[in-house]
N, C-alpha and C positions, 0 to 999 in steps of 0.2 A: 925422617931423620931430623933432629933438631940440633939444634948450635948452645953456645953457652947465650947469644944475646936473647933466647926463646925463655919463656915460661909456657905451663901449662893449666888449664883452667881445672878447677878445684871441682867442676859442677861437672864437666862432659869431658875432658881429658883432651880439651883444644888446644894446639899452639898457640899461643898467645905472643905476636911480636912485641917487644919493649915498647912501648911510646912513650911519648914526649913526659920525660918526668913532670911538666906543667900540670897534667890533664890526668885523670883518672883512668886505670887501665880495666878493661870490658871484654867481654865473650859475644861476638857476633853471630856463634852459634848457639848458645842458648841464652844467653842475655842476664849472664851473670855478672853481677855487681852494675848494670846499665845506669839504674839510680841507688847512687850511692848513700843520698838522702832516703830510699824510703816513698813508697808511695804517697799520693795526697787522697785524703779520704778513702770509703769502704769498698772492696773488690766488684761488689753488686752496684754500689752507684757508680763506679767509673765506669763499669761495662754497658752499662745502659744509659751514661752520656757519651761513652765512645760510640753505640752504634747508634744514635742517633745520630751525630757528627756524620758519620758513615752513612745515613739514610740521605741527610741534605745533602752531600755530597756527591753523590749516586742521582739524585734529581738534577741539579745544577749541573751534572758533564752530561748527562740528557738532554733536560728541556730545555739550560738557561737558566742565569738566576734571577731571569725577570720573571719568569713563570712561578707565581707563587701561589700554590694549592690552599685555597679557604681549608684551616684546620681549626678544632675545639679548642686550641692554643692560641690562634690568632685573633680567634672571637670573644675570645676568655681577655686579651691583652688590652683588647678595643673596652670590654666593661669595665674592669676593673679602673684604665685612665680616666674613664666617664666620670665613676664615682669618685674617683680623687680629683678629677678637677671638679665636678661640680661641690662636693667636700668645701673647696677652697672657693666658690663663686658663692655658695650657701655662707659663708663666713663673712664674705665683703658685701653681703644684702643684708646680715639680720643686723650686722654692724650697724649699716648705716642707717636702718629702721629705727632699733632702736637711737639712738644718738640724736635723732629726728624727733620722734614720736615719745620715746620713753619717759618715766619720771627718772632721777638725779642718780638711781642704783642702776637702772637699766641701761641710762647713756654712759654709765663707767660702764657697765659690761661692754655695752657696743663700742667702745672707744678701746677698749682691750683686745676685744674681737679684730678692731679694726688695724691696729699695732699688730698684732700676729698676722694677718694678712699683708702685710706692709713687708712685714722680717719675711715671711715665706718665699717673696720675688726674690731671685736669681741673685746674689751678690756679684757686682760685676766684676773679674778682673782685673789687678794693676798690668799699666801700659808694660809691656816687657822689656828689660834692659837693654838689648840688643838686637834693636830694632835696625832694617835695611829697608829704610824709605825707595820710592822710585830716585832720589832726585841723587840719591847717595849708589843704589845697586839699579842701574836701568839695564844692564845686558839681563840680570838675572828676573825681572820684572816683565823684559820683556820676553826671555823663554816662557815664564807664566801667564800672560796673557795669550800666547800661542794655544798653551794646553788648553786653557781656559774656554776661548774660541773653538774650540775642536770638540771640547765638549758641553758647549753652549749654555755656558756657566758663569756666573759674575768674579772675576778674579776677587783677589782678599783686599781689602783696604792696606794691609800692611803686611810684610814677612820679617818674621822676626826668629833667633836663634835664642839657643840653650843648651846645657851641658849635658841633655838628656841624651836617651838612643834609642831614637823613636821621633813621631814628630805628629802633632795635633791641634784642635782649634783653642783659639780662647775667645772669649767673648768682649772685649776690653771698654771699660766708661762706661755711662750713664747710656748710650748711645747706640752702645752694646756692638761695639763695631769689630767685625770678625778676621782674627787677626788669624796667621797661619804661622804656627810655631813649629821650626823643624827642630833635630837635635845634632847639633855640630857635631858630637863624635861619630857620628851614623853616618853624617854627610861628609867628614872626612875620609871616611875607607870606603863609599861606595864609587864606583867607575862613574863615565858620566853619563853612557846610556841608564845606569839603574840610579841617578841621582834624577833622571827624568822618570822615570818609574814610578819613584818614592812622590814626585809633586802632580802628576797623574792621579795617584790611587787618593790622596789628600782632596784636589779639588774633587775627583768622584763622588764625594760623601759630600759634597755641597747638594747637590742635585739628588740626593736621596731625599736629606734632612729637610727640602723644598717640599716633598711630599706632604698630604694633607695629616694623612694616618699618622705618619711622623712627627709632624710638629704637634700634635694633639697625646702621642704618650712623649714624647720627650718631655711637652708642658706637666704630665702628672709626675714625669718621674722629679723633674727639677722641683717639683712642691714639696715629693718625700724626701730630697734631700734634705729642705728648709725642714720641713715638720723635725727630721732627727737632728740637725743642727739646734731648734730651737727648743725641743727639748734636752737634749742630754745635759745630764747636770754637770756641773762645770766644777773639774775634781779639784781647782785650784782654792773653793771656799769650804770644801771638804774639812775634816776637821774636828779637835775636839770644843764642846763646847767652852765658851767664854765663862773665869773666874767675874763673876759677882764683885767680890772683895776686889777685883783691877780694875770694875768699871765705873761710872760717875753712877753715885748713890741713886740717880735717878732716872737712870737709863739700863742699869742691870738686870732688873729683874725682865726687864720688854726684851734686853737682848737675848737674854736665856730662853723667852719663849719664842722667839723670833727665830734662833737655832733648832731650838725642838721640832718646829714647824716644817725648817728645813730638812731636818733629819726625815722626816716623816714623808715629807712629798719627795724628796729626791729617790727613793727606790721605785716609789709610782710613775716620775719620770723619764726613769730609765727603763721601766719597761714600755711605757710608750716608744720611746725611740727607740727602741728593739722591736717593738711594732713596725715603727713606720721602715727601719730598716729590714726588715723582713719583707715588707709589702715592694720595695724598691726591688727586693731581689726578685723576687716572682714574677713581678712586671719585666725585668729585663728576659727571664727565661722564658715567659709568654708571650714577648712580642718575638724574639726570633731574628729584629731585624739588620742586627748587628750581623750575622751570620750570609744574609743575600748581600748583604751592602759591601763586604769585604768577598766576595766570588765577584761583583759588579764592578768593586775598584779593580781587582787581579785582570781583571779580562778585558779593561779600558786601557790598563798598563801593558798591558801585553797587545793592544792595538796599536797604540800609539807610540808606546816605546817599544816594542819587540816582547815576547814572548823569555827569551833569554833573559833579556832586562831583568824584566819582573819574577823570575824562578832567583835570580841572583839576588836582588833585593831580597824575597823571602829568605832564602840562607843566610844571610847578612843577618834578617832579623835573630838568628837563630841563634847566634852568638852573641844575643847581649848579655848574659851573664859573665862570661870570661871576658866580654869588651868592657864592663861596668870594675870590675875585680883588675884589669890593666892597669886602666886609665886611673884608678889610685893609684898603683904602684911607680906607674912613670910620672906622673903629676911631680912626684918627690924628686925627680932628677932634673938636670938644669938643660938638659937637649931639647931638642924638638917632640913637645909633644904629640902633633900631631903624626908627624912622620913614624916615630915611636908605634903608636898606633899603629899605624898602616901597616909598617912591619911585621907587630905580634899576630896582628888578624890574619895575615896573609901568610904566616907559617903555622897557621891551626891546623895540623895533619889530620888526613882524610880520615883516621879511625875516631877521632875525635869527631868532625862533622858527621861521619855516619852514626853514630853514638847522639848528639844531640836529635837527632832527625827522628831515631829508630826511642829515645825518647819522648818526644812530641805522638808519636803512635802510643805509647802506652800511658802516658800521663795523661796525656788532652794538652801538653800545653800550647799559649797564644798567644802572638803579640799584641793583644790587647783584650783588656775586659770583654766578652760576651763573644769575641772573633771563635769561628773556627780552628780547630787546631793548624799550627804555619804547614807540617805535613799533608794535609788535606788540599789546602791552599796551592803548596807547589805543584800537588798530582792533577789540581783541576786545571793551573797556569799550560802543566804536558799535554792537555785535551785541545788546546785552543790551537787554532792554524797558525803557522808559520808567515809571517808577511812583513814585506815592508815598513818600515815605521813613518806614521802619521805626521810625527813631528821631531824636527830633528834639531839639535844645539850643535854646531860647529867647534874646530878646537880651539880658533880667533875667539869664540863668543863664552868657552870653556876656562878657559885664560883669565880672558875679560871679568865674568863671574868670580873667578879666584882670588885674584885682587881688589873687586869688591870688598870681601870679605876679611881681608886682612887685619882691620882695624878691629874687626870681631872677631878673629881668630886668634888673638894675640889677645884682648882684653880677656874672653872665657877660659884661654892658658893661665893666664894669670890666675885668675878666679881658682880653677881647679888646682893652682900650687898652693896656694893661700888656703883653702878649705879645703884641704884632699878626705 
């Protein structure tokens, strides 16, 4: 028997209770309307990168996700970096041969050569706005040096905040000095055992990227970045060509062909950077290692800060579309942002969360490029024993950290009313 607040599903004839008018209303018996958007790409590719998601998955609550089985994909990840970086080591030797040796056409080629090898290095970083020195956040510096120690890792030179929801490294200066960027609205609504969670699974990825194999494809993929940076033409000189009759009698005709020239190499450019960005993608799908490196975070978090912890941080993540779609909407009012926040996330009804979740199963999606899907994630965090936590922040030290932060909780409000 159903009530007037009931509907019925249009696909299998299921009650469907009212939910929150905020949120899209779903069939959790046959997963009608689930995405309302629409799948991403074709039925044959998502089911054969879901079950491979499902193959790793199945390994890792097995052996571990330190056990990682030599595959045609991993050995394929290893050549392909070789050739990209030696690509880029071949560019900074004919360089400087020629530039040496060559006659006056050759040392420009190699001085070009050598220019593009120069652009290809990693651009570093601006320092970030919002930055929490030791001398300014020490309670919360010194929870990170806990984790850190526990997992025998060099803490970050610096932590710094942003309006993001989500939180990751950056490389900052010439120096390249590795900063740890969380994102305020994420660390505003999570509790504080999953706020330990979240700085766990962060330095975990320290200790991978230390690895040999790692820093040798990170180093080819950071080249294809630069190669498709330095190629792609740059639509801002885009354009039609220059009147003759506007220019100085004696520079028109050279700019016309100067343009022509342009016209002509900028479609050959951009299929290089569609090259090289192609080749970037492959390599991330051939090395794979995004996917061990995030079951290795999940299950350091789940050491160190509990099990619970780190299932609730993945659900957290799960909501950042409705937390990103809020936080403009309350940004426009003059209350507490933050709290604001806390509130909407914290009355996200359960058919909603189950709906994002049962989402993530059929999309694949991630909280982050190349991660396994956060569903995967949680079912492998339900595998892991139940224990103690490793390391613990008190509510004196919890406090302590919150007032920290004030001076930066108050400037990125600001921020986000200014720019919602």
């Amino acid at each position: 028997m159903t009530n007037d607040s009931d509907t019925i599903c249009p696909r299998c004839d299921a009650v469907l209770t009212t939910p929150d008018d905020r949120f899209s209303t779903w069939c959790a018996a046959c997963d009608w309307n689930v995405d309302p958007l629409g799948p991403v790409g074709t039925p044959r590719g998502r089911a054969r990168e879901l079950a491979r998601h499902e193959s790793v998955f199945r390994r890792a609550a097995a052996d571990g996700p330190d056990v990682s089985r030599p595959s045609a994909a991993a050995y394929g990840a290893l050549v392909l970096a070789t050739a990209v970086n030696l690509t880029t080591a071949a560019l900074v030797v004919t360089g400087a041969w020629l530039l040496v040796t060559g006659t006056l056409p050759q040392r420009i080629l190699g001085g070009v050569e050598l220019l593009a090898a120069v652009l290809l290095f990693p651009r570093p970083a601006r320092p970030p706005k919002h930055t929490a020195d030791r001398a300014t956040a020490p309670a919360l510096h010194a929870a990170v040096g806990r984790i850190s120690a526990e997992l025998g890792v060099r803490p970050p030179e610096s932590i710094a905040f942003d309006a993001g929801y989500g939180a990751h490294w950056a490389a900052v200066g010439l120096r390249r000095r590795r900063v740890l960027v969380l994102g305020l609205p994420l660390w505003e609504t999570l509790t504080t055992d999953q706020r330990l969670a979240l700085l766990v699974g962060e330095l975990a990825h320290v200790a991978d990227e230390g690895r040999p194999r790692a820093r040798w494809i990170r180093s080819a993929l950071e080249s294809l970045m630069g190669w498709e940076d330095l190629l792609k033409p740059d639509p801002a000189r885009s354009g039609p060509a220059p009147d003759p009759r506007h220019s100085p009698a004696s520079g028109g005709r050279a700019s016309n062909i100067a343009h022509v020239g342009e016209m002509l190499a900028r479609p050959l450019l951009g299929l290089l950077a569609q090259g090289a960005h192609l080749l970037h993608a492959v390599l991330r799908r051939l090395d794979g290692r995004c996917v061990d490196q995030a079951y290795r975070a999940d299950r350091a978090a789940a050491r160190i800060a509990t099990a619970a912890a780190a299932e609730g941080l993945l659900r957290a993540l799960l909501l950042a579309e409705p937390a990103g779609l809020a936080l403009e909407r309350l940004a426009r009012r003059g209350d507490d942002l933050w709290g604001a926040l806390r509130d909407h996330l914290a009355s996200v009804p359960d058919s909603e969360q189950a709906r994002r979740l049962r989402l993530s199963e059929l999309r694949g999606d991630a909280s982050g490029s190349g991660y396994p899907p956060t569903c995967w994630r949680i079912r492998f965090v339900r595998t892991l024993p139940r224990s103690e936590p490793a390391v613990t922040v008190t509510g004196a030290e919890a406090r302590a950290i919150d007032l920290e932060l004030a001076a930066i909780r108050s400037s990125i409000a600001r921020e986000c009313r200014e720019n919602p």
